[in-house]
C-alpha positions as CSV (number, residue, x, y, z in Angstrom):
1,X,71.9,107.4,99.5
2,X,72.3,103.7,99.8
3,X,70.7,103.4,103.0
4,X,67.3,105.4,101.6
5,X,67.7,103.1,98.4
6,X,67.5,100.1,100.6
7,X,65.0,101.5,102.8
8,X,62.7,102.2,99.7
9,X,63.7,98.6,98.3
10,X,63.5,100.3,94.9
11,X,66.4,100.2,92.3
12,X,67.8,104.3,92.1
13,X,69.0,104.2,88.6
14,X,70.2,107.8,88.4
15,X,72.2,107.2,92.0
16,X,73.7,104.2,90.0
17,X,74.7,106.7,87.4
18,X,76.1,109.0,89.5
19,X,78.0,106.3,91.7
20,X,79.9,104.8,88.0
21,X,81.0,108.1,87.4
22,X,82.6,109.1,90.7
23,X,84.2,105.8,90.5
24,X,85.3,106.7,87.1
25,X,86.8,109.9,88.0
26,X,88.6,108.7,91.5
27,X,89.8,105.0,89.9
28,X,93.0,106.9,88.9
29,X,93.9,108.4,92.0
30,X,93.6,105.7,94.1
31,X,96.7,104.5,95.7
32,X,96.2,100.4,96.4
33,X,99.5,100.3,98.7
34,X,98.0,103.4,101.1
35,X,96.0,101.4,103.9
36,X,94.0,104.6,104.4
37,X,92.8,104.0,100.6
38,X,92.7,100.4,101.1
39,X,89.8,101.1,104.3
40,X,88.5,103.7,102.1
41,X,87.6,101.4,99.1
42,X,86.8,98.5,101.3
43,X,84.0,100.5,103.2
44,X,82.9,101.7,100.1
45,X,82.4,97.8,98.2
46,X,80.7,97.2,101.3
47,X,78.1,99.8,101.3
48,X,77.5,99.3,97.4
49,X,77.0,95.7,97.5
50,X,74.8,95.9,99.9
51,X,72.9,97.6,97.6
52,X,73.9,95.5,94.6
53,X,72.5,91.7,96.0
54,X,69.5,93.6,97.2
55,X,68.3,96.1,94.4
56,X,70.6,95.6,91.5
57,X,72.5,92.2,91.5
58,X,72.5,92.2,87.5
59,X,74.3,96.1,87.8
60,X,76.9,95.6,85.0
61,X,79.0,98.8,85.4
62,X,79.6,98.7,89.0
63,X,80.6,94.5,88.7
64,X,82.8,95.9,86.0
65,X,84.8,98.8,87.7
66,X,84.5,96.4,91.0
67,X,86.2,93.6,89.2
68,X,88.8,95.9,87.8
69,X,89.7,97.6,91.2
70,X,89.9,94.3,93.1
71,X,92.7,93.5,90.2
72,X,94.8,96.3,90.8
73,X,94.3,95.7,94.7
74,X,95.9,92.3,93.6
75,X,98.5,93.7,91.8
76,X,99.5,96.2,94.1
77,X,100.7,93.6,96.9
């Protein structure tokens, strides 16, 4: 989805919708000390902020949830 997105190079609103609320419902089961989560989440931030600087920089729930995962990342060590 975020490869078409960028292709387009047209904000998807309702993918932005539906990418908050899977974040919302996984946040709690991820594990920050499992590497195989840790490579998981990583490849994920990359992929979205692709998408982010290039179609959405202003996108205030995915800074948000980003923000507050990076935290627990930090907490977790």
């Amino acid at each position: 989805m975020v490869k078409y997105a960028l292709q387009r190079n047209k904000p998807w609103p309702l993918m932005e919708k539906l990418i908050i609320k899977l974040l919302q419902l996984k946040m709690p089961n991820i594990d920050y000390t499992k590497s195989a989560h840790l490579q998981t989440v990583n490849k994920f931030f990359t992929a979205m902020d692709k998408y982010a600087d290039a179609l959405n920089p202003q996108w205030k729930e995915y800074n948000d949830i980003k923000s507050e995962m990076l935290a627990s990342i930090g907490q977790s060590k």
